[in-house]
C-alpha positions, 0 to 999 in steps of 0.5 A, a space after each residue: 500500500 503506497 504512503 499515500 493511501 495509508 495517509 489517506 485511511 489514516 486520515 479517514 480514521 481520525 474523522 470517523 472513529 470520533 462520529 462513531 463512537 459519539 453515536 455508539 457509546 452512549 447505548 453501549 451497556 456499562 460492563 455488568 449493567 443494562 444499557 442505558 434506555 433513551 427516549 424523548 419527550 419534554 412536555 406530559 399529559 396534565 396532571 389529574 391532581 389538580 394543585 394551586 401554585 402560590 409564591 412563597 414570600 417576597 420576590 426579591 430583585 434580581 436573578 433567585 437561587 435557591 439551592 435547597 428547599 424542606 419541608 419540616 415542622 420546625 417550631 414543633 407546632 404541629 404545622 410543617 414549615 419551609 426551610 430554604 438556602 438561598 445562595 444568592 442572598 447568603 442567608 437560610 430562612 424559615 418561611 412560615 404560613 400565614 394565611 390560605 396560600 401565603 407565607 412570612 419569611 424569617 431569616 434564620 442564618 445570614 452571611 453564608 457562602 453559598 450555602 447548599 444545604 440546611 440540616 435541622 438536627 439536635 446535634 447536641 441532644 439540648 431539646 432543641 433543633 441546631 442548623 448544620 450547613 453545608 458550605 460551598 464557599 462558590 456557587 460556581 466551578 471551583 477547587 480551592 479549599 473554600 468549603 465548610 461545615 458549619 453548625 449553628 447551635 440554638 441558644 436561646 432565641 438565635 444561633 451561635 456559630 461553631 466550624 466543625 470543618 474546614 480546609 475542605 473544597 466546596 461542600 454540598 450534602 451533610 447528614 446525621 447518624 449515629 455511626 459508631 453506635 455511642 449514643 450521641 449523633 456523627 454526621 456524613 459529608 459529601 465534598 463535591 469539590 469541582 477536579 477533587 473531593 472526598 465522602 467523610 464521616 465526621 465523629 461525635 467527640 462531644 462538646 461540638 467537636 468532631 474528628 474527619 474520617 474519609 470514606 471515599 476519595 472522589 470528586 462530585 459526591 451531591 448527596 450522601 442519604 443515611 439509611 439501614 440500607 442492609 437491614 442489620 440494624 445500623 446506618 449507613 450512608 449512600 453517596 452519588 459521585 458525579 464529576 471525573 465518573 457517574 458512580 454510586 456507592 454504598 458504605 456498609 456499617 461494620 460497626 465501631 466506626 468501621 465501613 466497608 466501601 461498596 461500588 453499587 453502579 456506574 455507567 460509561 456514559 459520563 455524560 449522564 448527569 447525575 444530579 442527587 441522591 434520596 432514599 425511600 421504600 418506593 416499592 413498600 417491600 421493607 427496604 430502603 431504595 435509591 432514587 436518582 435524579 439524572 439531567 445536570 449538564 451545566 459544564 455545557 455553554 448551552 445547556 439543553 436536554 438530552 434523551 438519557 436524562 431523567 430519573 433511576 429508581 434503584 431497586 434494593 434487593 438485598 446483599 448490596 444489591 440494587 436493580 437500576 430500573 428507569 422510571 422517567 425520560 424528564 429533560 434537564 431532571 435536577 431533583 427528586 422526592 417522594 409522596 403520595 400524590 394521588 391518596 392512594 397508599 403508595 409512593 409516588 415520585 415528584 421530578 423538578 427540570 432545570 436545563 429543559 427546553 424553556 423556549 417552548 412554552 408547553 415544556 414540563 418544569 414540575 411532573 410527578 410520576 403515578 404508581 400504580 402499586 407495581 412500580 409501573 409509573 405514568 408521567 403527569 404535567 404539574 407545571 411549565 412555570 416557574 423554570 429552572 427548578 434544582 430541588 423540590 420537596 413533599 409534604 402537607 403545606 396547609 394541614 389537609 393530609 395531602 401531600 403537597 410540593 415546594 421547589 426552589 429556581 436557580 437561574 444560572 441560564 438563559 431564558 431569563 423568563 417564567 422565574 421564580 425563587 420559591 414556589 408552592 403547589 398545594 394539593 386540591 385533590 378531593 378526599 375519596 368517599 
């Protein structure tokens, strides 16, 4: 063969193995997985739950970004609250109703660097709720060590400050447990970082102090949900990495402060985007399943949704096992909870989008997923608007014994347009005779 054919196929090959495998990898199975499942669609059947979007609070000038949303009873006063991290005030707040479909808001913390995640704990076992927050230190890509977890004691009527952890990169998940079995409560950490991070665990030492453990070195670990995974009595934590690979891992209890590190899923699809992690029994069968929210693609200049985007139920099938089974094809899907929507007795699931395609005005930004008792799940349409939903969250807002939802807008992206910085849905169902 002369010089220059061989140059010529050479060349061939440069041009065409790329497109090939652009085509190819992504339906390719991960070794030991089914192959990822594609389909399309951004826009679903409305849903026949009808729900009453109202604004929770005031709307401030500016561009919202709410990072995370809950609903709990806060006060204790048998009524369920909102707590919010908003990144773009610095500030965690309390919002509290006030009237059929109205809110008041109290500023809790200020002064927070971007701050991901509030946990309402007693850490200190004084009667009171403490707030532990995660601390990103930047909103945006960044590897410095800016990161912190920052717990704020009740005292009184306010909080007093206390770092439990610093010289860390950006932090973005914690969660308590009693990990090592003494009594008094440790917490998990997920350091996303940005090109590093790590899963610790930090020990209870008493008197506010804690000692770091590190469970996993990774970058882009989201969300690190606490649960008895294998049934045996103690916790352990679960972890979804997302930045150099997509994997979930699970970390065993083995007691006395002990964990054994288990790899549960990945996909060769790095492009998945993997956007949080949460626990529920979603198939009421006495354990704890995984559900993961997929859609985060805000590494792209132009973020828009992609057919592998959506959302993973992981089926626990006990010995470490979990059965990946897709139960949504949502654009963009940035957050998941559970509820029982429809009143029927079993769970279903709610997604928020953030990267959809919002120039098309029908396009989903709230959908929640029926069950029908088997696991079997059909889309419903809430809302279109607000858009650039991140985190969402379930439970009865107004004390009527429905499931109602709150979701949180970050906007980062274009279109300007249909924002919203904290938005609920109040559940009109009707009861069932």
């Amino acid at each position: 063969m002369s010089l220059k054919n061989r140059a010529l196929i050479l060349l061939v090959l440069i041009i065409s193995i790329p497109i090939v495998m652009w085509l190819v990898l992504p339906k390719l199975p991960s070794l030991g997985q089914p192959a990822e499942i594609f389909s399309g669609g951004t826009a679903y059947p409305a849903s026949p739950v009808k729900f009453e979007r109202a604004t929770v609070g005031a709307e401030p000038a500016g561009l919202p970004l709410i990072t995370n949303v809950q609903i709990l009873d806060f006060d204790g006063d048998g009524q369920n609250e909102i707590l919010a991290c908003d990144s773009g005030r610095s500030i965690v707040s309390l919002f509290q109703k006030e009237g059929p479909a109205s809110w008041q808001e109290k500023v809790l913390l200020t002064g927070l660097a971007a701050p991901a995640h509030a946990t309402a704990v007693d850490i200190d076992a004084d009667g009171d709720l403490d707030i532990i927050v995660s601390i990103l230190g930047n909103l945006m890509p960044d590897d410095r060590v800016i990161g912190r977890v920052e717990l704020y004691e009740r005292v009184g009527d306010g909080y007093k400050k206390h770092v439990i952890l610093n010289d860390v990169r950006r932090v973005a998940d914690v969660q308590p447990g009693d990990f090592d079995g003494d009594g008094d409560l440790d917490l998990a950490v997920a350091v996303f970082g940005y090109n590093r991070g790590s899963v610790l665990w930090l020990e209870n030492r008493g008197g506010l102090q804690f000692r770091d453990h590190e469970l996993l070195n990774a970058p882009g670990t989201i969300h690190v949900p606490v649960a008895d995974y294998d049934g045996d009595g103690d916790l352990d934590i679960a972890a979804i990495v997302t930045q150099d690979e997509e994997e979930l891992w699970g970390f065993e209890n083995l007691g006395n402060g002990e964990f054994k590190k288990r790899r549960l899923w990945f996909t060769i699809n790095l492009d998945l985007g993997g956007a949080g992690l949460i626990h529920a029994d979603l198939d009421q069968d006495g354990d704890e399943d995984l559900i993961l929210p997929a859609g985060d693609n805000l590494e792209d200049l132009d973020a828009y949704p992609q057919p592998y985007h959506g959302c993973l139920w992981f089926e626990n099938k006990g010995n470490w096992e979990f059965e990946p089974h897709r139960i949504s094809d949502l654009g963009g899907t940035y957050a998941a909870d559970t509820g029982d929507i429809d009143g029927d007795g079993d769970l279903d699931v709610v997604l928020v989008s953030m990267t959809n395609d919002w120039y098309d005005p029908k396009t989903a930004s709230i959908v929640w997923l029926e069950n029908d008792g088997t696991q079997n799940f059909k889309t419903w349409q809430i809302d279109n608007d607000p858009i650039h939903l991140v985190t969402v969250a379930v439970g009865d807002l107004d004390g009527d014994n429905r499931d109602d939802l709150v979701a949180g807008g970050l906007n980062l992206r274009k279109p300007y347009q249909r924002i919203g910085r904290i938005n609920a849905w109040l559940n009109l169902k009707e009861d069932k005779p």
